[in-house]
C-alpha positions in Angstrom: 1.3 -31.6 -9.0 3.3 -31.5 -12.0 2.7 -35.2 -12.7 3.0 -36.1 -16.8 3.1 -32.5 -17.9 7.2 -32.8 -18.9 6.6 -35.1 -21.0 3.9 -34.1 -22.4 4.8 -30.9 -23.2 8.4 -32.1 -24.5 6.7 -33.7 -27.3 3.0 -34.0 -27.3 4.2 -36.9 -30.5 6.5 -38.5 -28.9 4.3 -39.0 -25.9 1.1 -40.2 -27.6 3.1 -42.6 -29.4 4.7 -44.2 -26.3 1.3 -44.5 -25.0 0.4 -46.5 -27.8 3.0 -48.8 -28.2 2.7 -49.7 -24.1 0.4 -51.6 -25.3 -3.0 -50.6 -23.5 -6.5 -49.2 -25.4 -6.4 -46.1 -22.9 -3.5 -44.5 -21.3 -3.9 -42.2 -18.3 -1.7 -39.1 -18.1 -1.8 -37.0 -14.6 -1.6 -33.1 -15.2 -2.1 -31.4 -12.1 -5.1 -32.2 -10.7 -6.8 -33.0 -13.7 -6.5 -36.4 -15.6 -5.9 -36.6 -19.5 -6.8 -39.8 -21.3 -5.6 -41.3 -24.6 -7.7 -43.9 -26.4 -5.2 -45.6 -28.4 -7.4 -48.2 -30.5 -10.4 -48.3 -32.9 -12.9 -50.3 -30.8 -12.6 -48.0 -27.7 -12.6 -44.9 -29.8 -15.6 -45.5 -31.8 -17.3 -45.9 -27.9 -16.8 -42.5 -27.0 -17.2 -41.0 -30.8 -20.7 -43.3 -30.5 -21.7 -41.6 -27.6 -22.0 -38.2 -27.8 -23.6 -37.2 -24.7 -21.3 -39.0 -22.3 -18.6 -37.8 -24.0 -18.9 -34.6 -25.5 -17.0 -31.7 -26.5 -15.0 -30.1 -24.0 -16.7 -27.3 -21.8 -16.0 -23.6 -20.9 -12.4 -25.0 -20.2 -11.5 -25.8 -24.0 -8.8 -23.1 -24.9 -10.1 -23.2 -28.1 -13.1 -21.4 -27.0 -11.0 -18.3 -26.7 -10.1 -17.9 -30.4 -13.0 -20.1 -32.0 -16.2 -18.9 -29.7 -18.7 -21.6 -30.4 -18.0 -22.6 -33.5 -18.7 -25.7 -34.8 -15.4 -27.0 -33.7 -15.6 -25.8 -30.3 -19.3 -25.3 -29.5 -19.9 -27.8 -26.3 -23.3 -27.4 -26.3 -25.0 -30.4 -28.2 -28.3 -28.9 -29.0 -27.2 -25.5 -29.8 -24.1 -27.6 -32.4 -27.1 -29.2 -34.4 -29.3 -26.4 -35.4 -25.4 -24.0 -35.9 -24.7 -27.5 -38.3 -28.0 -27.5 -39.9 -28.0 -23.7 -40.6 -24.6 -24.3 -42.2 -24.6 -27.5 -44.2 -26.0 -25.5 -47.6 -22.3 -23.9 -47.4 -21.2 -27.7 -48.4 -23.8 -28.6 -50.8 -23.0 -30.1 -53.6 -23.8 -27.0 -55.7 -21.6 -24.8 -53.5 -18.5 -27.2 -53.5 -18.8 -26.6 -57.2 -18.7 -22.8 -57.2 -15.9 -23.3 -54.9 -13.9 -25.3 -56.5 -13.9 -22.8 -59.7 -12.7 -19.9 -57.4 -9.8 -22.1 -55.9 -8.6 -24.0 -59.1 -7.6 -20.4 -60.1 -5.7 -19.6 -57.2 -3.7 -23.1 -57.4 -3.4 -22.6 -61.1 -1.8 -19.3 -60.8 0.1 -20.3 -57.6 1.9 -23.6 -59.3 2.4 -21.2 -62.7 4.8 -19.1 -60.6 6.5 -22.2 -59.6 6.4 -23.0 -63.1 8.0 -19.7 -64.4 11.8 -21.9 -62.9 12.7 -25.5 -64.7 13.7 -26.5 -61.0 13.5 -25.1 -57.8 13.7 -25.8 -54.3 9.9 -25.5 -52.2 9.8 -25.1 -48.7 7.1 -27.0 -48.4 4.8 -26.6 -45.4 5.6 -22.8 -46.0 4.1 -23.0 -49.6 0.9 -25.1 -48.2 -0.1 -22.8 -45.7 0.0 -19.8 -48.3 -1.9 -21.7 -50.9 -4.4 -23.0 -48.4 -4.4 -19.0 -47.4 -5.7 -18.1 -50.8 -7.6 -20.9 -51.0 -9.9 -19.8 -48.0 -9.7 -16.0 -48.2 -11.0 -16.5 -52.2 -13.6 -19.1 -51.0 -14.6 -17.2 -47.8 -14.3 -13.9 -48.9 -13.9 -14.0 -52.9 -10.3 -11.7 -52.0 -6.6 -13.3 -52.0 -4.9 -13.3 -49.1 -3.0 -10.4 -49.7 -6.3 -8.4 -48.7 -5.9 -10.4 -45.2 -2.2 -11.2 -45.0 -1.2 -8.2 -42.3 -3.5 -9.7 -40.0 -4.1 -13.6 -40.9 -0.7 -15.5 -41.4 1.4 -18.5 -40.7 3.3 -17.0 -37.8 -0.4 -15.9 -36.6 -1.8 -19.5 -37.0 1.1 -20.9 -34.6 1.3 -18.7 -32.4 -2.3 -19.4 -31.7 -2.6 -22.8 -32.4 0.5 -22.9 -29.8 -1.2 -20.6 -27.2 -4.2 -23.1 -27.3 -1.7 -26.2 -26.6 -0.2 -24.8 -24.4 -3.2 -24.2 -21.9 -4.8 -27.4 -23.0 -2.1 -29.6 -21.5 -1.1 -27.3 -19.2 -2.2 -28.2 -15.1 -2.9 -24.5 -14.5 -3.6 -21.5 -16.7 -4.0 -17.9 -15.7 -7.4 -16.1 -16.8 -6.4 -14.2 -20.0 -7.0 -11.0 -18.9 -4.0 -11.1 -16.4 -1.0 -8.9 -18.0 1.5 -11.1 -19.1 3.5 -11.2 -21.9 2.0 -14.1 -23.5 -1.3 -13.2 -22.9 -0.9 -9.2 -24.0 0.4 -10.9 -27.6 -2.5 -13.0 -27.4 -5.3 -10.2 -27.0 -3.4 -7.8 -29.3 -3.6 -10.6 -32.3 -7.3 -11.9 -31.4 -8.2 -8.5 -31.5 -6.7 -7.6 -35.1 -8.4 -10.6 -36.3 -11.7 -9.6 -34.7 -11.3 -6.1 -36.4 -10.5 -7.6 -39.3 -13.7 -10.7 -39.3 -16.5 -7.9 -37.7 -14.8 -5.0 -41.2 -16.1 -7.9 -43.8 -18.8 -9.1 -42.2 -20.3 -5.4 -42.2 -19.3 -4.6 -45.7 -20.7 -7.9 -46.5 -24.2 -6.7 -44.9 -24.2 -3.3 -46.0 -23.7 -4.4 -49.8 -26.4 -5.7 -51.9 -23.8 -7.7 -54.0 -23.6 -11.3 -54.6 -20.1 -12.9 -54.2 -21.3 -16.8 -54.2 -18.8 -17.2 -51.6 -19.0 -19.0 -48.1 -19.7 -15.9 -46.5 -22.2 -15.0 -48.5 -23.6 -18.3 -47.4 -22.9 -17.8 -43.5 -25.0 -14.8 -44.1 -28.0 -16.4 -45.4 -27.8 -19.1 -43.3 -31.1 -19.4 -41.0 -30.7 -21.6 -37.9 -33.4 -23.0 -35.4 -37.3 -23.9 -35.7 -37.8 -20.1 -36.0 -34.9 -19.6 -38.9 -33.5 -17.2 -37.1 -30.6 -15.3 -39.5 -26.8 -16.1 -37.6 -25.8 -12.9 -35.2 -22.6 -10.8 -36.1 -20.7 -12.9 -33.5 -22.0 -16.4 -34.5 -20.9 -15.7 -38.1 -17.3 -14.1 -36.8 -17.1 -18.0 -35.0 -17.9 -19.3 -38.1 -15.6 -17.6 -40.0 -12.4 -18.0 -37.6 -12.7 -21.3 -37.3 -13.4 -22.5 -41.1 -10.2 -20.4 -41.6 -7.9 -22.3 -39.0 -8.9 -25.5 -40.3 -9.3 -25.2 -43.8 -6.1 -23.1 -44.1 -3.6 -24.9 -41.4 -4.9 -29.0 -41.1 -5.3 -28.9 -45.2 -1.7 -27.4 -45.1 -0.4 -29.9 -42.7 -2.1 -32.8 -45.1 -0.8 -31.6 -47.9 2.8 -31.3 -46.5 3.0 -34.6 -46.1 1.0 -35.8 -49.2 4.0 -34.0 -51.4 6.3 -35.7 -49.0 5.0 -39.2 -49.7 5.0 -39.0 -53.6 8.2 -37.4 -53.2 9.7 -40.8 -51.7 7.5 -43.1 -53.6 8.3 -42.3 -57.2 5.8 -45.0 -58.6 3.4 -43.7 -57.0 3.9 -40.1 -58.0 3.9 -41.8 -61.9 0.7 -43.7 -61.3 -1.2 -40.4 -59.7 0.3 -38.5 -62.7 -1.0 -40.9 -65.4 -4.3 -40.9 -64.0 -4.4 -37.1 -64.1 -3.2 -36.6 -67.6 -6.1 -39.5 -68.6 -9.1 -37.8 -66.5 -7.7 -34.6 -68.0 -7.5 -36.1 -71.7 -11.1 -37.8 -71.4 -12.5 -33.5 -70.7 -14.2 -32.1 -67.6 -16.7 -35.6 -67.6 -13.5 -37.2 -66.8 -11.3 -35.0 -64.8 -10.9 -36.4 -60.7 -12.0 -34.4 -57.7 -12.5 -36.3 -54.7 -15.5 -33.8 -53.5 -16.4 -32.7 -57.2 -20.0 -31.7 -57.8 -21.2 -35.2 -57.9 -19.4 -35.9 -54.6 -20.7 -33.9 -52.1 -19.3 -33.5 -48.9 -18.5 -36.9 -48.4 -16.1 -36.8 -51.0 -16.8 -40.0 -52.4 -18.6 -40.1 -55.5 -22.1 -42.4 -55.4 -21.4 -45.7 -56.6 -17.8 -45.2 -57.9 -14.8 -46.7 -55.9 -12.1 -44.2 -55.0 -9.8 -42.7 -57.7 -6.2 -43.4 -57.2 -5.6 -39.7 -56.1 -8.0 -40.0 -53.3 -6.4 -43.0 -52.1 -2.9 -41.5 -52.0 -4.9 -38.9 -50.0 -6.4 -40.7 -47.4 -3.4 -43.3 -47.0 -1.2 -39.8 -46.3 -3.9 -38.7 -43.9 -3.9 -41.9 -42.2 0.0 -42.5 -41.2 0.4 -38.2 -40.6 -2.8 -37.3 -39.4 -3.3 -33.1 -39.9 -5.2 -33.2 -36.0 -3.0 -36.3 -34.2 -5.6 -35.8 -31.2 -9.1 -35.7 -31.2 -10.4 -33.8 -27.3 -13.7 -34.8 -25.9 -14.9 -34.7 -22.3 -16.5 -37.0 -20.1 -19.6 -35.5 -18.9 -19.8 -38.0 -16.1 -18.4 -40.8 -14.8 -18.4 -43.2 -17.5 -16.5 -46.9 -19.1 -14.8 -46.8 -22.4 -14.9 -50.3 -22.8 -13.4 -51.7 -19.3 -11.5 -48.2 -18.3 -12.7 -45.8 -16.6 -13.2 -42.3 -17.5 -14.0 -39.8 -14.6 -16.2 -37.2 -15.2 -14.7 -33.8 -16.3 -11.3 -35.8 -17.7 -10.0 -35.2 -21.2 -10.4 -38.2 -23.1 -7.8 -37.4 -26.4 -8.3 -39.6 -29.4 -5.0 -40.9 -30.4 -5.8 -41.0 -33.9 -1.6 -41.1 -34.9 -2.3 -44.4 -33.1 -5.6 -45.4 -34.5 -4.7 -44.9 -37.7 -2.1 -47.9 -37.2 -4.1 -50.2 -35.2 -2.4 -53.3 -35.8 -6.0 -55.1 -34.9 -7.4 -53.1 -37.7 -4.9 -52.3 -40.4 -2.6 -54.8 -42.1 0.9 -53.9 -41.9 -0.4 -50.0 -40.7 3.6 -49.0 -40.9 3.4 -49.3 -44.5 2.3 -46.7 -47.2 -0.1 -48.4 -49.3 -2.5 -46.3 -50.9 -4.5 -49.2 -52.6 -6.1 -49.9 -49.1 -8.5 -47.3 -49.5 -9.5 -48.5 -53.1 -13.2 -49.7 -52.0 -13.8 -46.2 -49.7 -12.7 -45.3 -46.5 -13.6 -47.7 -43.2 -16.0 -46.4 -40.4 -16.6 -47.1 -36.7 -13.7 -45.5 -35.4 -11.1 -46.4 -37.4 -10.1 -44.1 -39.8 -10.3 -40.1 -38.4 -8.8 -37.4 -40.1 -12.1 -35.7 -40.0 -13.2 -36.7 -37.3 -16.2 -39.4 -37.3 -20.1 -39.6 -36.1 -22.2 -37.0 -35.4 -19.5 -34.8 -34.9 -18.2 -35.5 -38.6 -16.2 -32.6 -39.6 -18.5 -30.6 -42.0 -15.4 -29.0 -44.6 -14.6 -32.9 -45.2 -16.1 -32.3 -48.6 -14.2 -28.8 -49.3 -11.2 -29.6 -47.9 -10.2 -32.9 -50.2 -11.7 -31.2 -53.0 -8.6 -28.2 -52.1 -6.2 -31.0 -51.8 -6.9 -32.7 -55.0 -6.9 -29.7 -57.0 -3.3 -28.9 -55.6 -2.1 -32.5 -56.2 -3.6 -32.7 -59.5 -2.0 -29.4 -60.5 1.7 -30.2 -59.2 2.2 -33.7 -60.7 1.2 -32.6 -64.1 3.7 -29.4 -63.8 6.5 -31.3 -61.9 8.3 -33.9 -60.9 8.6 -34.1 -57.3 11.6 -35.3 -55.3 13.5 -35.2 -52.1 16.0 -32.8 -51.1 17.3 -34.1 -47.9 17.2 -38.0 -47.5 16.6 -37.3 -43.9 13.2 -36.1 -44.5 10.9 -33.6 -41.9 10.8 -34.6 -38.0 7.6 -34.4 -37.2 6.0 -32.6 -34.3 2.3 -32.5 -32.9 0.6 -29.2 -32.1 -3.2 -28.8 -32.7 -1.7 -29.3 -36.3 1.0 -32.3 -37.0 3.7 -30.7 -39.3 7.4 -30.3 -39.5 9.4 -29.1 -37.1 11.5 -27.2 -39.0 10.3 -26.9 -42.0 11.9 -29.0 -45.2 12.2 -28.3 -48.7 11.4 -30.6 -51.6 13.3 -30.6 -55.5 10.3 -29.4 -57.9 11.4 -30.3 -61.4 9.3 -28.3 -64.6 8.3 -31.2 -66.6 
């Protein structure tokens, strides 16, 4: 009954990684009486991201329903997805990336002047990320810091959710949520705060007839269907809970380990650091964003090549991927390339593994940024956002966050390890440290 569930649940990393390196495309895992299944290489995973209808988003089992409701990242329902994505995609225009990206350079400004105010200090980093990507979102969701927000939305919130979730996703049984145990009476009591919390806005939101230019504003406006019909209270609360868990904790998680990368490759942290101070010299026609005005949401700029920073970027997203696993569902009995795939399984996109698909990446081990100078590849190779119709949407807004923050450090600092060690790893939802690590910011 138990079958695979030790192991996976004694490191969800370690055991997506040894599925990988057995050698296979797809690895089968036995968790009670339901089977899990890890596509472990481009060709089969561009298959099932290919087919949407065969394999879809996971139905009313997805744990995720129960803090995200049917959001976009959550919402099985394919139809229904497409108008909610349609009805939403002015929140990542062009023109709104830009009014965004005003309201969070001044939050990064001001948070990396504080760490300015010391010649060196000592950052803990993932600890920093998630409070800056906090800001971030409450300023661009909201047009308020996080201090209006931080009783109710914090780290320790974010894991213990993100960890609920896990839990019950690789779990072979769950009990409903509404049975009275500890876990799940912690569980209600915080889902409920943020509910208070997500339902108090939205209402002020409505009831005043100022203009914020902020996402909300946006969600507000946003008409969905043939009949433009205006989003309800509870579509826009989705909406709103689950841009905040993945613009605040995957962009933290990315830029945890984007810090840690130019931390241990010094030449690299002086080559992104020269081509900031010459974009900055050559005035706002030069400065780099990788989802600027002119990018979009694709975050690659029309006919340009990638800038150095974004290539540092998508090289740290490809060997520590913020989501390791992608979840879909087969919706019926079904081939991913010459496996099988029974209906109702979990088909889990390895991406950790993906990413360094020897048939697809030379030397994948390797931290090369320059691989990503002509773009970023398609057709299931390269998934930090997921790929296909089912393209995260925030792509755009969240490497425009993580430039900014990059831009902003390596033009106030020198950055440099602490502990030769470095951070262990661990996969949740989210793939960040275990324990945290600090890194040696130096006032330049």
């Amino acid at each position: 009954m138990v079958g695979d569930l030790l192991g996976l649940r004694a490191n969800l990393l370690n055991a997506i990684q040894y599925a990988a390196m057995a050698g296979s495309a797809v690895s089968y895992f036995r968790i009670g009486p339901r089977t899990m299944i890890f596509v472990n290489r481009s060709t089969e995973a561009d298959i099932v991201l290919s087919d949407i209808h065969t394999f879809g988003k996971p139905d009313g089992e997805n744990p995720l329903r129960l803090v995200l409701g049917d959001g976009l990242i959550s919402n099985p329902d394919h139809d229904n997805w497409m108008q909610r994505r349609r009805a939403l995609q002015p929140m990542y225009s062009r023109s709104s990336l830009a009014r965004m990206r005003q309201k969070m350079a001044t939050v990064i400004a001001e948070r990396t002047d504080r760490w300015a105010r010391r010649e060196r200090m000592e950052l803990r980093v993932h600890e920093e990320m998630l409070a800056v990507a906090l800001d971030s979102v409450s300023v661009s969701m909201f047009s308020r810091y996080g201090d209006t927000v931080a009783d109710i939305i914090t780290p320790k919130t974010a894991s213990f959710l993100l960890d609920f979730v896990e839990r019950r996703l690789r779990g072979p049984f769950s009990l409903p949520v509404g049975v009275p145990v500890r876990r799940h009476r912690e569980f209600t009591a915080t889902l409920d705060n943020l509910d208070r919390l997500v339902y108090r806005l939205i209402d002020e939101r409505r009831r005043s007839a100022e203009r914020h230019d902020d996402l909300l504003d946006l969600l507000l406006a946003a008409r969905a269907g043939d009949a433009a019909v205006p989003l309800t209270d509870r579509e826009v609360r989705d909406e709103v809970l689950t841009t905040f868990l993945a613009a605040y904790e995957t962009t933290a998680s990315a830029l945890t380990w984007i810090l840690y990368l130019l931390a241990c490759y010094p030449e690299v942290q002086a080559r992104v650091r020269e081509e900031v101070r010459a974009a900055a010299s050559a005035g706002p026609e030069g400065a780099s964003s990788a989802a600027g005005p002119e990018g979009g949401a694709s975050g690659q700029r029309p006919g340009r090549g990638s800038t150095f920073l974004e290539c540092v970027i998508n090289e740290s997203m490809r060997l520590f991927p913020p989501s390791p696993t992608i979840p879909r569902q087969a919706k019926k009995d079904a081939l991913i390339g010459s496996h099988t795939a029974p209906r109702g399984a979990m088909v889990m996109l390895n991406v950790a593994a993906i990413h360094r698909d020897p048939d697809v990446w030379e030397r994948p081990d390797e931290f090369l940024p320059e691989r990503f100078a002509g773009g970023t590849p398609g057709k299931g190779t390269y998934l930090p956002f997921g790929a296909g119709a089912h393209m995260c949407i925030g792509k755009g807004f969240a490497m425009m966050e993580m430039s900014l923050l990059v831009e902003n450090v390596v033009r106030k600092f020198e950055i440099s390890l602490r502990d030769a060690a470095g951070p262990d790893p661990v996969a949740l939802i989210t793939l960040r440290p275990r324990d945290g690590f600090g890194l040696t910011l130096t006032r330049i």
